[in-house]
C-alpha positions in Angstrom: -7.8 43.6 45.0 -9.1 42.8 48.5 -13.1 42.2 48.9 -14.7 43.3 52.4 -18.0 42.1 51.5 -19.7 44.7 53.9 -18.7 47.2 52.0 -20.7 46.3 48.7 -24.1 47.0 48.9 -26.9 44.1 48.0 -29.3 44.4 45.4 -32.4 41.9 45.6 -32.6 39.9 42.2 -35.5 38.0 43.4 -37.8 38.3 46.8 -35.8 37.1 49.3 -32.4 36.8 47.2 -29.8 39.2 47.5 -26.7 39.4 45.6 -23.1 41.6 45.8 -21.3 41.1 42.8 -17.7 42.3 42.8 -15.8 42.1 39.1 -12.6 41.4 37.3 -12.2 41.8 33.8 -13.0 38.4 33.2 -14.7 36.5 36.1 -17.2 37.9 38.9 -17.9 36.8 42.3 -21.2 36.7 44.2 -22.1 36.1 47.2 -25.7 35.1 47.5 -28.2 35.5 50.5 -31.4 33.7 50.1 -34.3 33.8 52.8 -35.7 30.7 53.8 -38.2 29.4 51.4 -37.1 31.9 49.0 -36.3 31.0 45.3 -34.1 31.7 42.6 -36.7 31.0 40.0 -35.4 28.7 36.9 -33.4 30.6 34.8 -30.1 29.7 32.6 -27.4 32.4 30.8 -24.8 32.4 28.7 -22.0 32.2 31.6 -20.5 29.3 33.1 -21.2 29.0 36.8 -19.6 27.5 39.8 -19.7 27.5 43.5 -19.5 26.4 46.7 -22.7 26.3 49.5 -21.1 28.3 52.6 -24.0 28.4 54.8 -27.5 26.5 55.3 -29.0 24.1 52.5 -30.7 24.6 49.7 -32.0 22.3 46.9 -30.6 22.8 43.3 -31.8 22.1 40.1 -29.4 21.4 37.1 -30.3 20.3 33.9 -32.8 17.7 35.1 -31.4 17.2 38.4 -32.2 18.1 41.7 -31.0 17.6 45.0 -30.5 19.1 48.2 -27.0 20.7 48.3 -25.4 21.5 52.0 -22.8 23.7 53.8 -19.5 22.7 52.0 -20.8 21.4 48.6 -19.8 22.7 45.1 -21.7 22.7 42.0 -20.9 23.3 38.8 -23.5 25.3 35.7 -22.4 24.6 31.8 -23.5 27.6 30.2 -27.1 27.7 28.6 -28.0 25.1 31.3 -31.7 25.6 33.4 -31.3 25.8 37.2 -33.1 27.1 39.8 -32.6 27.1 43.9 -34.9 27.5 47.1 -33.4 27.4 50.5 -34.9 25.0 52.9 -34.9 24.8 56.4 -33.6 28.2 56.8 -31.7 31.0 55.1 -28.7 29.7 53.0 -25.6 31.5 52.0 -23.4 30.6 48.4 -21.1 31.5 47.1 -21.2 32.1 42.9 -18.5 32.3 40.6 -19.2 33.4 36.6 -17.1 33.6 33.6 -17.4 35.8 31.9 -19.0 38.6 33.5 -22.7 38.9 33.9 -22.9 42.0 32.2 -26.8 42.4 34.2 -25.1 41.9 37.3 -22.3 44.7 36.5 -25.0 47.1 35.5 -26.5 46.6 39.2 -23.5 47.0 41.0 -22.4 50.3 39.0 -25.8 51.2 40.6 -24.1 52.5 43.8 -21.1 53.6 42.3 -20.7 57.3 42.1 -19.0 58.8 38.6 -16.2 60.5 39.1 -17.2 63.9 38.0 -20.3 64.0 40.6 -17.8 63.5 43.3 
């Protein structure tokens, strides 16, 4: 499956944080807007997280770790591990990558999708 990420609509998680999520059967993608200033406030989950900062910087905290994180850098989220992220000096973009699924994130993507019978 191809992903034109134009054609999956956002859904703000936070103010200022928006997120398209598409899904496998096993691992989701999402990409990740945040507003400058904006935060990701600390949260952890049950899913493993990884990904890569495509655009601006933002500072990350892991664990009990926190530094700033810039265009090109990857990071890596054990499961059940506290983070949180704010984007400084202007908007940043990421890139997210979970496995499993984030069965919260499926449930707001499936938001926008028509079912079949009301087609």
């Amino acid at each position: 499956m191809f992903v034109n990420w134009k054609d999956i609509p956002a859904n703000e998680v936070a103010p200022g944080v928006r997120i398209r999520t598409p899904y496998g059967e096993k691992l989701m993608l999402s990409l990740v807007e945040i507003d400058e200033n904006a935060v990701v406030p600390l949260h952890h989950h049950p899913h493993e997280q990884g990904g890569l900062l495509l655009e601006g910087k933002a500072e990350f905290t892991i664990g009990d770790e926190t530094r700033v994180v810039e265009k090109g850098d990857a990071f890596l989220i054990p499961p059940n591990v506290p983070h949180r992220v704010v984007a400084v000096g202007g908007p940043c973009v990421a890139l997210d990558i979970f496995t499993p699924i984030r069965e919260d994130y499926v449930e707001l993507a499936n938001r926008y999708i028509p079912k079949e019978d009301s087609v």
